[in-house]
N, C-alpha and C positions, 0 to 999 in steps of 0.2 A: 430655524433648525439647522444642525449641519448635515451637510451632503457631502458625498463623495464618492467619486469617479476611480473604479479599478478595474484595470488591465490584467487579465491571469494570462501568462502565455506557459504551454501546457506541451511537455515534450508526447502526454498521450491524454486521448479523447473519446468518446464514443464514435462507434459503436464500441473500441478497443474496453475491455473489462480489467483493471486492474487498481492495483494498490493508488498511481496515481490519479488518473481519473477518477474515483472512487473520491480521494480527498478536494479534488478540484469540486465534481459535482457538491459536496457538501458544503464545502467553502462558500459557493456560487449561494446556494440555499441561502444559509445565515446574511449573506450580504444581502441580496434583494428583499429579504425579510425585513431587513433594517432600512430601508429605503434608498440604498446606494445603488447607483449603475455602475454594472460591469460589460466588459465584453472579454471576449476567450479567444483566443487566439491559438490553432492547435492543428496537427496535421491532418490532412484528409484522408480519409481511410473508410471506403467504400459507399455506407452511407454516414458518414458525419453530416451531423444536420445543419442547416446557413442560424436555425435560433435555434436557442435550448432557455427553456421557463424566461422566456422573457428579453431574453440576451443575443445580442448577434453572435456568432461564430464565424470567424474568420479561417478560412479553411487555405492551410498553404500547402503544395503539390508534396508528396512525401513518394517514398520506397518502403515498399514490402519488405523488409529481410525475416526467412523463414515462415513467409506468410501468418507471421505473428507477431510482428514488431515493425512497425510501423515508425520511418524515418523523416522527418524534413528540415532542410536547411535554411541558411540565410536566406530571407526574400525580401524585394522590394515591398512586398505585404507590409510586414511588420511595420516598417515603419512607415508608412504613408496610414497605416491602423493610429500607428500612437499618437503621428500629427495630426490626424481627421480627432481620433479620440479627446485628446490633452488629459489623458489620467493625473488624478491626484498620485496616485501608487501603482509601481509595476510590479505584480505577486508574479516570480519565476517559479515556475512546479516542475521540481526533477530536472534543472538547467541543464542541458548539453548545448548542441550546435546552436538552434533556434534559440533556448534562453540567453548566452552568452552574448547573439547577435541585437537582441530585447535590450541586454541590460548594457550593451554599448550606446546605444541609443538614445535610452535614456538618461543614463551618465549624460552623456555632451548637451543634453538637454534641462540636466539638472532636478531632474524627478528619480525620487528616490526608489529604491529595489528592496523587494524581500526576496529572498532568495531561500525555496526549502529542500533542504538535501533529505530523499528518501529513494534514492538508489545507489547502493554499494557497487560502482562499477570498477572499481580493483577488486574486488571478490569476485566480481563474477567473469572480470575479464582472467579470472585464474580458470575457473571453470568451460570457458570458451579457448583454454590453451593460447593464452595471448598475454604470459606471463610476461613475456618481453617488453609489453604496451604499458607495464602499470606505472613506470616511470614518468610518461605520458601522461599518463590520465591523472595521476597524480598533481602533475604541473598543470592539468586543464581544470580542475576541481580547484583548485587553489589559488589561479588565478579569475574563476567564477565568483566562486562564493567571498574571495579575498575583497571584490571590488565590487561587493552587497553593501548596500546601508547596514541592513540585516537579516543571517541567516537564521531558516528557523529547522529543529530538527525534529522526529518524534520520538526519541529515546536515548537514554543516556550513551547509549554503544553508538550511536550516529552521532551525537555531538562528539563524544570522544574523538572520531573518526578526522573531524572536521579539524577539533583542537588540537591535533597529533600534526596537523598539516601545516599549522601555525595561526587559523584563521581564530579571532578572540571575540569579534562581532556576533554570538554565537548565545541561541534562547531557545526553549525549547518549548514546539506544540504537537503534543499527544494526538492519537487519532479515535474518533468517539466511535459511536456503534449503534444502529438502529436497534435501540430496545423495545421497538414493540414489534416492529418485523421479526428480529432473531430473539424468541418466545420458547421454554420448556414447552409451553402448551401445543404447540405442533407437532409435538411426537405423539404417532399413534401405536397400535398394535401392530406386528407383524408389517412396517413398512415396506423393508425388504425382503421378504418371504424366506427369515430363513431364521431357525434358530438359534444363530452362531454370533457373536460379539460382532459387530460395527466397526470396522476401524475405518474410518474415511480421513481424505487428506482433499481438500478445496487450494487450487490455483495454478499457476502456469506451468505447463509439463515444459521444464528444460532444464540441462543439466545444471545448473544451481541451486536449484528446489530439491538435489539430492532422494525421490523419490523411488527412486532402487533401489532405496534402503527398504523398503517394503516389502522385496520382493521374496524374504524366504518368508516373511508372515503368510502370503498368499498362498502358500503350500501347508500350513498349518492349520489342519479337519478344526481349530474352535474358532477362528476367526475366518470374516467374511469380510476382504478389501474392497473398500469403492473408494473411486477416484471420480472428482469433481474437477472437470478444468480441461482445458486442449493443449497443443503447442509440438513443435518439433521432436517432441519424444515420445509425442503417443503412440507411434505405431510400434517403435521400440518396443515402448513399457507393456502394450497388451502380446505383445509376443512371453515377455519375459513374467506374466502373470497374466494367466490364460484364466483363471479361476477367480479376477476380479470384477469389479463392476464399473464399466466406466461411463460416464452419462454426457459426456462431452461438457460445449460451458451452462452453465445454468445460471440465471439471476431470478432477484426477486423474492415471488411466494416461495416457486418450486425449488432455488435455491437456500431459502430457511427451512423447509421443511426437511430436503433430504439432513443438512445440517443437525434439524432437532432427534434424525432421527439414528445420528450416529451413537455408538457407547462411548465412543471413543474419539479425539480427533489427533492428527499427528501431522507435523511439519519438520521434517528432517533438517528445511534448508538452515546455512550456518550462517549466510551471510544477509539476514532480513535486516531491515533498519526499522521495521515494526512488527507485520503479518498482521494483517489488518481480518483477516480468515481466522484465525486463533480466537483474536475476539470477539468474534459472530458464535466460534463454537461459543465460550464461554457462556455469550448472554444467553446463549440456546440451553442452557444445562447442561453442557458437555464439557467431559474434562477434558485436556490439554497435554501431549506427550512433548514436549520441546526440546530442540538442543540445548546444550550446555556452552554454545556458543551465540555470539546473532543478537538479535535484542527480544525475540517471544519471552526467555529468561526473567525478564525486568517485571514481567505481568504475569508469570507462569510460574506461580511458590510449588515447589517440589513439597508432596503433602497435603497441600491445602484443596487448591482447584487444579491439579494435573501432576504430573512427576518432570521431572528434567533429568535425559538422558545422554551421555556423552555418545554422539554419533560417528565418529571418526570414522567404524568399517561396518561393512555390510550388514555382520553380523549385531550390532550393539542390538537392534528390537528384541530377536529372536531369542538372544540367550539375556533377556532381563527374566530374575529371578519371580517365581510363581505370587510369591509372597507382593513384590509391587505391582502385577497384574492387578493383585485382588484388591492393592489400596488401590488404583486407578478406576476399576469399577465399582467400589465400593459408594455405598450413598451418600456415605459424609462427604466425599469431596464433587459427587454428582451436585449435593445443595449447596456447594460455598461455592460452585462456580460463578452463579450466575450475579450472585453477592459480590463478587469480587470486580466486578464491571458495572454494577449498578447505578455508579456516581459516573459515571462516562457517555452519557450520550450527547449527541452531540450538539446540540444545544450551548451545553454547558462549554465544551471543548472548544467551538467557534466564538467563543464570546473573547478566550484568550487572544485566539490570531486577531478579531478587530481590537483589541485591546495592545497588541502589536503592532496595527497599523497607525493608532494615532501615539504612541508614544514616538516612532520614525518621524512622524508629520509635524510633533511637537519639536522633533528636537532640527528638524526642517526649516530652512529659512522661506521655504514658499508654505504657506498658510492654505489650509482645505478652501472650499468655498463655502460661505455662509448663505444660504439659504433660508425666503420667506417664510 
């Protein structure tokens, strides 16, 4: 049979919650399922665990910034990992410092790289006022992903992003969605004890996630805001919506539940390269408010399973017309949401990315290992 040895080096990791970690863990799933060995390679961050399902973790020293974001650089780790390891394939997740330092490595070692771009950091270094840097970062993403076997992205707005930069090595893997955990059937009655619409938003409170666009709805007697998620702006955001709900981070049951139990779900942010939170609302029953920018768009039909609203200023929520309110809560597109996710879990979804990895390794002059 064949085997195969992968290396994920992962700019974020557990206990850290987000879009990255989130695709790594499930990546990780489908490969050990398949009989391959991986190990993880990913910053430390308080308790990061030495295994995870089976796999070592290699934990290298990182920095806090914001007590939410979690940094580590070049280490002698790394690489004495990839020579103890000898990976068939090095999967980079979210390349910055640490993956750049991975895929040098393995370059002069001649083992091939996937490289997956799923964070927009010129969009959001616009939003951390470090317009000055995007030059920079431009030329750091470029000469990344430029010197991958192969990039992979999860939506057309992120390959775009990549092809705009000149990089052509460039394919694209969707991100799937626990459909039996995020379930219509977890909503109950009266979850949150209140008469009033639902509108929750799930994931990291910073200014890129644009969640102060929320903030004149929270003063509107028919909606009732909850906020899922922590980060640098919480104490802002519950100043400037004193009337929401906020539950800090949640994973898991208690995580689909609150989910199943919103009317509504919304992500203002403009610069996602998925929102991997939109498609949990969806498979939960829940429609979908998105920009008109970002990639939620690509999976968020305006009508269907959610509306798409141009977010540009504060006010765009508050002054949408009564009449799209009511298609937004309306049942027809309560039932096509979860329809519209249904061929997506991920399962299906990871079957692409190893179906990535051996087309690299076919077109590779070193051959997997054949095993008894």
């Amino acid at each position: 049979m064949l085997t195969m040895r992968v290396a994920i080096v992962t700019e974020s990791f557990l206990p850290s919650v987000n879009g990255v970690t989130n695709s790594v863990i499930q990546a990780h799933k489908s490969l050990v399922a398949e009989g391959y060995e991986v190990v993880i390679i990913a910053p430390t961050v308080g308790d990061t665990p030495s295994f995870y399902d089976g796999s070592t973790v290699v934990g290298l020293p990182s920095i806090n910034l914001n007590n939410s974001l979690a940094v580590a650089f070049p280490h002698r780790l790394i690489q004495q990992t990839l020579d103890e390891f000898a990976p068939d394939i090095v999967h980079l997740a979210s390349p910055a410092m640490m993956g750049a330092y991975a895929q040098s490595i393995s370059n002069r070692r001649r083992i091939p790289t996937i490289a997956v771009y799923q964070t927009d950091y010129v969009g959001f270094s616009q939003h951390y006022r470090l317009g000055f840097a995007a030059h920079g970062i431009n030329a750091a993403v470029r000469k990344i992903h430029g010197n991958s076997t192969l990039n992979l992205a999860p939506s057309t707005y992120a390959m775009d992003i990549l092809t705009n930069l000149g990089i052509r090595n460039v394919a694209r893997w969707g991100r799937g969605v626990d459909l039996e955990l995020f379930n219509p059937e977890r909503r109950v009655d009266n979850f949150f004890s209140t008469s009033k619409k639902v509108i929750g938003y799930v994931g990291r409170l910073a200014p890129e996630k644009g969640v102060d666009k929320l903030v004149p709805l929270s003063f509107n007697s028919d909606f009732q805001i909850v906020i899922v998620g922590d980060g640098p702006e919480r104490s802002r955001l519950q100043e400037l919506m004193p009337n929401a709900i906020f539950t800090g981070k949640l994973s898991g049951t208690e995580l689909a539940q609150h989910i199943a139990n919103f009317d509504c779900f919304v992500h203002p942010g403009e610069h996602e390269t998925f929102c991997q939170s939109a498609q949990e609302a969806l498979a939960s029953g829940v429609p979908v408010i998105a920009p008109d920018r970002g990639a939620v768009k690509e999976f968020v039909i305006d009508g269907e399973n959610g509306i798409v609203v141009n977010m540009t200023t504060s006010d765009s929520l508050i002054n949408m017309s009564e009449a799209r309110w009511n298609l937004l809560f309306s049942s027809q597109i309560k039932s096509r949401a979860r329809n519209s996710v249904i061929d997506r879990g991920w399962d299906n979804i990871n079957q692409e990315l190893i179906g990535h990895y051996f087309d690299v390794l076919a077109n590779n002059r070193y051959s997997i290992r054949i095993g008894a």
